[in-house]
N, C-alpha and C positions, 0 to 999 in steps of 0.2 A: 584478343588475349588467348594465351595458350592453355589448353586446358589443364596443364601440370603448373603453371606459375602460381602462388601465393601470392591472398592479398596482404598487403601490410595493414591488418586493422585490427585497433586493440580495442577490445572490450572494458566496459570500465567492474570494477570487483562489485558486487553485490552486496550489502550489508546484510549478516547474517538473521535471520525471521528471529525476533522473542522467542522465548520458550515458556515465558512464566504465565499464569491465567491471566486472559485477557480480563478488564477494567469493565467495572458496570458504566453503563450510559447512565451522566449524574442527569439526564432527563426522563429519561423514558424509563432506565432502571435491566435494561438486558443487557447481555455479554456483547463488548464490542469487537470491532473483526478491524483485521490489519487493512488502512485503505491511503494508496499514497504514501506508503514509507510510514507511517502513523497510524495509533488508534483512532475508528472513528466508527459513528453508530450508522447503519446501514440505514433504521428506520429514520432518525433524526437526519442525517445530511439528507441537505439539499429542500429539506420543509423549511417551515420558518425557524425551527429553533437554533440554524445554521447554515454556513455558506456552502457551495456544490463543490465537489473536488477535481471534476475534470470535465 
């Protein structure tokens, strides 16, 4: 490939981050953080009170 050629590859858009305060964790009760596209509590996922995200 030539080094000046272009690839044809499109990116897909990014949905824009919230802005509004994150949501308390209805278990544990702290501030949860953006995890996967979604709120999710750092300390709960992946214990028992919830499934793992990746």
């Amino acid at each position: 490939m030539d080094e000046h050629e272009e690839l044809d590859i499109e990116l897909p858009v990014l949905p824009p981050l919230p802005v509004e305060p994150a949501p308390d964790c209805p278990f544990c009760g702290d501030a949860m953080t953006m995890i996967d596209g979604d709120w999710g509590c750092q300390d709960c996922n992946g214990e028992i009170l919830g499934p793992e995200t990746g």
